[in-house]
C-alpha positions in Angstrom: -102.7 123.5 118.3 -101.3 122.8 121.8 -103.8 121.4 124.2 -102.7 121.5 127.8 -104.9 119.6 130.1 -105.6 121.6 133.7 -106.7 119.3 136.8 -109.4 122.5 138.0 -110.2 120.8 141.3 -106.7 120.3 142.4 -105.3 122.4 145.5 -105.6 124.1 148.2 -107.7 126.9 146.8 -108.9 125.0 143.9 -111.2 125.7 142.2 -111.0 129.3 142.1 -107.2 130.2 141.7 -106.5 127.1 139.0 -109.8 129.4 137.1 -107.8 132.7 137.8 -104.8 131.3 136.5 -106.2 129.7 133.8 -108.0 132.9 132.6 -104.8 135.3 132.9 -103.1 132.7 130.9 -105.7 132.7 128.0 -105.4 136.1 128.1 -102.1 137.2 127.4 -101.2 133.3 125.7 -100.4 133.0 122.1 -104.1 131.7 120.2 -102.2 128.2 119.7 -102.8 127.1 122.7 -105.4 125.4 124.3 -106.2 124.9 128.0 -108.7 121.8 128.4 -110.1 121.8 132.5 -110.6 118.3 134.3 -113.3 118.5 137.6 -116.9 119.2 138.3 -118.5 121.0 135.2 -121.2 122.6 137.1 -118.8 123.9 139.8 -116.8 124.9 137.2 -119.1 126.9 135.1 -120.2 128.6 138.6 -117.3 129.9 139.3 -116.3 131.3 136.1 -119.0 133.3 136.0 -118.5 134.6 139.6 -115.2 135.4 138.5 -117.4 137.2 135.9 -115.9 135.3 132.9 -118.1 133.3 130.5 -118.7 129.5 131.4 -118.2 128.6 128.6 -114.3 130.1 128.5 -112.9 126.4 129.0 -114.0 122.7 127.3 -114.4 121.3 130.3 -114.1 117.2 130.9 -116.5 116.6 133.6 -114.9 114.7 136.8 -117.3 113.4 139.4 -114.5 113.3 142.1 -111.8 114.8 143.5 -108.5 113.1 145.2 -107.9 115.3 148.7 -104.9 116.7 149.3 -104.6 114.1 152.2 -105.3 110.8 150.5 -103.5 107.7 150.3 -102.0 108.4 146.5 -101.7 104.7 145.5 -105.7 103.8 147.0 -107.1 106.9 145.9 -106.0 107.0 142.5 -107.2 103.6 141.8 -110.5 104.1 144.0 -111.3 107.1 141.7 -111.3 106.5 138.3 -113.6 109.5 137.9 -111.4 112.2 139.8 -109.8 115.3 137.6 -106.4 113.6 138.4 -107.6 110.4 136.8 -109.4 112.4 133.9 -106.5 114.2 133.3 -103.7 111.4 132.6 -106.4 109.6 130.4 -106.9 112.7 128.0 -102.3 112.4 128.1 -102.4 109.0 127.6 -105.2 108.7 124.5 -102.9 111.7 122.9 -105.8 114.2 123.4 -103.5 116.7 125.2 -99.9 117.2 125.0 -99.3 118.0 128.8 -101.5 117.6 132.2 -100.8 120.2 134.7 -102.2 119.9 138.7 -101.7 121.8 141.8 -103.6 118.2 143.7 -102.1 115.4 145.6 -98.5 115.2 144.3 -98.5 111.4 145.3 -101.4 110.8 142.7 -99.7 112.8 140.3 -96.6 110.3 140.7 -99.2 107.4 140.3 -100.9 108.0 137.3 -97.4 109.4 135.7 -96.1 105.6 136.8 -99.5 103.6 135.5 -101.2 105.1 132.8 -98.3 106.5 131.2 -95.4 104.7 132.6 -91.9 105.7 132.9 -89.7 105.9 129.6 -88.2 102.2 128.5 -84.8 102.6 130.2 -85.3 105.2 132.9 -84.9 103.2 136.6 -86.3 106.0 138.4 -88.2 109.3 136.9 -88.0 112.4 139.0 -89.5 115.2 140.0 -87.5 118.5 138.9 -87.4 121.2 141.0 -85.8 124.7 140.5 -83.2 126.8 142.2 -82.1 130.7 141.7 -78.7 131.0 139.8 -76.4 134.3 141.0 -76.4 135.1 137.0 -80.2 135.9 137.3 -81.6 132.4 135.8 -82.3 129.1 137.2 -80.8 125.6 137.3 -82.3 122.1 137.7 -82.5 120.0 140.9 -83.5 116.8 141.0 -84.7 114.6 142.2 -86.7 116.7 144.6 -89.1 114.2 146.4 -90.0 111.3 143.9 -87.4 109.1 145.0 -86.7 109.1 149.0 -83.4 106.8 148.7 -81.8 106.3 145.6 -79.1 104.0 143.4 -76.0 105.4 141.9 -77.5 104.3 138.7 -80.7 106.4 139.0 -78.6 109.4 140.4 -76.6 108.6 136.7 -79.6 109.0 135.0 -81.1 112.1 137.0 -78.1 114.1 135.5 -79.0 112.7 132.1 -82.1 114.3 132.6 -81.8 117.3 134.1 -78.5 118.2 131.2 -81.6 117.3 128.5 -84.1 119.5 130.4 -81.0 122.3 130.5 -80.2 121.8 127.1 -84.0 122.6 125.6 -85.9 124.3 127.5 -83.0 126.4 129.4 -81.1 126.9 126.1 -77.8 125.9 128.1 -75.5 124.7 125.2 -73.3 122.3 127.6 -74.6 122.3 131.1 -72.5 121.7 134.1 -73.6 118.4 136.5 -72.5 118.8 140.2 -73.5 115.9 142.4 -74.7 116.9 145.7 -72.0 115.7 148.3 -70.6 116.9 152.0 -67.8 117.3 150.1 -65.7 118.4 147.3 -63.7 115.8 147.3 -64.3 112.3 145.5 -64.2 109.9 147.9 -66.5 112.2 150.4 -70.4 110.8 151.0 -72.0 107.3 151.7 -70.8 104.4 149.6 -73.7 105.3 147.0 -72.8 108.6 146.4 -68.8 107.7 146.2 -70.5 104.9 143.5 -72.6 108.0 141.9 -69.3 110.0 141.4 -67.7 107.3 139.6 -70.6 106.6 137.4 -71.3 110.8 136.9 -67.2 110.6 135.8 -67.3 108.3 133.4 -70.6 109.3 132.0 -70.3 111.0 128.6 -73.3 112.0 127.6 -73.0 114.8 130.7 -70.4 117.5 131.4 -70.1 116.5 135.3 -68.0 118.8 137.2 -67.8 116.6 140.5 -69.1 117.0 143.8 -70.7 120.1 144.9 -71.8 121.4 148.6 -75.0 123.1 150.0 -73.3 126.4 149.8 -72.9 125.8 146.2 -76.9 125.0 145.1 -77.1 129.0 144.0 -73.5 129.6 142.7 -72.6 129.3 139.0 -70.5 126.3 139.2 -73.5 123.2 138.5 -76.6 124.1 135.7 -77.9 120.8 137.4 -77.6 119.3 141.0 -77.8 115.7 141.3 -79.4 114.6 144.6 -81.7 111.9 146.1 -85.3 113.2 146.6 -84.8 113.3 150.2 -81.9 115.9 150.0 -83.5 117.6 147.2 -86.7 118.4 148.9 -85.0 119.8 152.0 -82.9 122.2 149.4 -86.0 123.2 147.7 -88.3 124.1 151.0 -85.4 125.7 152.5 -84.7 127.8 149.2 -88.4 128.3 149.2 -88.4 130.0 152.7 -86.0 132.2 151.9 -89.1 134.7 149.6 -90.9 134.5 152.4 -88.1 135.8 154.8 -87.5 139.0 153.1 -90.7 139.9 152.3 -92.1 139.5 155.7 -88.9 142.0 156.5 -90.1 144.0 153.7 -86.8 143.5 151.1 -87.5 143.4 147.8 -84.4 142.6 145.5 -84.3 141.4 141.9 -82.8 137.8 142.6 -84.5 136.9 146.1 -87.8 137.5 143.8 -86.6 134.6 141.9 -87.1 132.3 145.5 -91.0 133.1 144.6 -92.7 129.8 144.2 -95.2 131.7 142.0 -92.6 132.6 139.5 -92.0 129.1 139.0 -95.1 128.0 138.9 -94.4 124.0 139.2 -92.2 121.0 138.8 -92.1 118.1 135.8 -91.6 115.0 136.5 -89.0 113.7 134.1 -88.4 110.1 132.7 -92.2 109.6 131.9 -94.1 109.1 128.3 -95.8 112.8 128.5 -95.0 115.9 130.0 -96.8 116.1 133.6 -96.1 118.9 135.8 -97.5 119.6 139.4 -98.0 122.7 141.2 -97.6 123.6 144.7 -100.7 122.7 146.8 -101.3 126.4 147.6 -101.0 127.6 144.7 -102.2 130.8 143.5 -103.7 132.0 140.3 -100.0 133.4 139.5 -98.5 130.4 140.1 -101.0 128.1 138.2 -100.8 130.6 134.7 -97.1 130.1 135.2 -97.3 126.4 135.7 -99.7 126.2 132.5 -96.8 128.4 131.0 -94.1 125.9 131.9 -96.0 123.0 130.5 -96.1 124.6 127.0 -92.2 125.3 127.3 -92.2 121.5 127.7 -94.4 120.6 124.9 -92.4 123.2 122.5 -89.2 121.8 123.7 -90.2 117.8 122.6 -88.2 117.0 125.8 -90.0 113.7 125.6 -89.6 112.9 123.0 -85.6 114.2 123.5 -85.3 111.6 126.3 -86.9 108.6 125.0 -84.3 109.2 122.2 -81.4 109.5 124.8 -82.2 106.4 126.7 -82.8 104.4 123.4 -79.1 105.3 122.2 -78.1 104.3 126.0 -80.1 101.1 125.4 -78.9 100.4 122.2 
């Protein structure tokens, strides 16, 4: 049995659309999987049944509090040991899920992946994956796309590391293709780190690095995973994610802009850590949380933690 853990209080809309997406997931899921809801049980049960589903649906770990979307991460975390976020990495750390997934305070989200699980023995820097449309019809993996502002050229060497991993299992890309983000093609283009990156990404033979890549190449063939610092990456990932919102304000619907859909994707894992975590956009909707949940099991039946651990071991050893 898979148990996923579901922060029920976090987001912008939260309670109500985590429940939604947590009941249209139950629904059409396989019966091996489990969905176990951190937050308020008696708001929790209320809603449920407004939504006209049984309050009983969901085991429900009962949270007291609730870390806003605008809260210090680093304060609030550690001054609510009771909130859904808190509740959430403690049934992932104790083994009693195999995933947490929350649409809440991403910040927290980092924090509790940092202290109560900690990164993976090895890993500089874990990141936060995020995911762009590919002109063959699927996606590829960008990262880091926010958890690490400024970066080394040996945390950038291990972002490829991880994203290849992530490719490798859960995308079913047999030998993906690392480009590292640049302003250039060329090798000696970028700031002293990323001309230091390049080197490192060259030499590096646990990826299949194909050099420096541009912005006009993030939704080409050419990379399966784009290297970047967070800073970079978040940029490319709000701007991709403004481009669903452009066409259907202009009313154009087409196959591959439907992939810009935040909903589709559902959320982000942060990679390098000792469980899987993922985190949802703050506004997310009921379509975006089942797909979240959805992404999380991928995760779980991929082993990818266990996958890395066993990749930075080797590196180690």
């Amino acid at each position: 049995m898979i148990k996923i853990a579901l922060d029920a209080m976090g987001g912008d809309f939260a309670p109500k659309a985590v429940l939604e997406g947590a009941l249209s997931f139950k629904k059409n899921s396989p019966g091996d999987i489990e969905i176990i809801l951190t937050g308020n049980e008696p708001i929790i049960k209320s809603v449920l049944r407004d939504l006209g589903a049984d309050e009983n649906s969901f085991s429900i770990v009962h949270a007291e509090q609730v870390i806003e979307m605008g809260e210090h991460p680093t304060k609030a975390f550690t001054q609510k040991p009771d909130s859904s976020i808190a509740k959430g990495f403690g049934l992932l750390a104790s083994g009693k899920v195999q995933a947490f997934a929350s649409a809440g305070n991403t910040g927290a989200m980092m924090v509790g992946s940092m202290f109560t699980i900690k990164p993976i023995e090895g890993i500089l820097r874990p990141a936060i994956a995020g995911f762009v449309p590919k002109q063959r019809g699927n996606y590829g993996i960008l990262l880091d796309v926010g958890a690490n502002a400024d970066c080394k050229p040996e945390a950038l060497d291990q972002f490829a590391i991880l994203g290849t991993l992530y490719s490798k299992y859960v995308f079913d890309i047999p030998n993906p293709t690392v480009g590292l983000m640049n302003l250039g093609e060329e090798e000696q283009k970028g700031t002293p780190a990323l001309q230091n990156a390049h080197q490192l990404l060259k030499a590096n033979t646990k990826i299949n690095f194909i050099g420096n890549i541009e912005g006009r190449d993030v939704c080409d063939n050419k990379a399966d995973v784009i290297v970047c610092d967070g800073y970079a990456g978040n940029i490319i990932l709000k701007l991709a994610e403004t481009f669903y919102n452009l066409t259907a304000d202009r009313n154009f619907s087409h196959p591959f802009f439907d992939l810009f859909n935040y909903e589709n994707v559902g959320g982000s894992p942060i990679l390098g850590v000792n469980g899987n975590v993922m985190i949802g956009h703050g506004v997310s909707s009921g379509i975006a949380i089942k797909n979240m949940v959805d992404q999380a099991v991928q995760l779980v039946r991929a082993d990818i933690t266990t996958k890395i651990k066993n990749a930075f071991t080797a590196n180690n050893q």
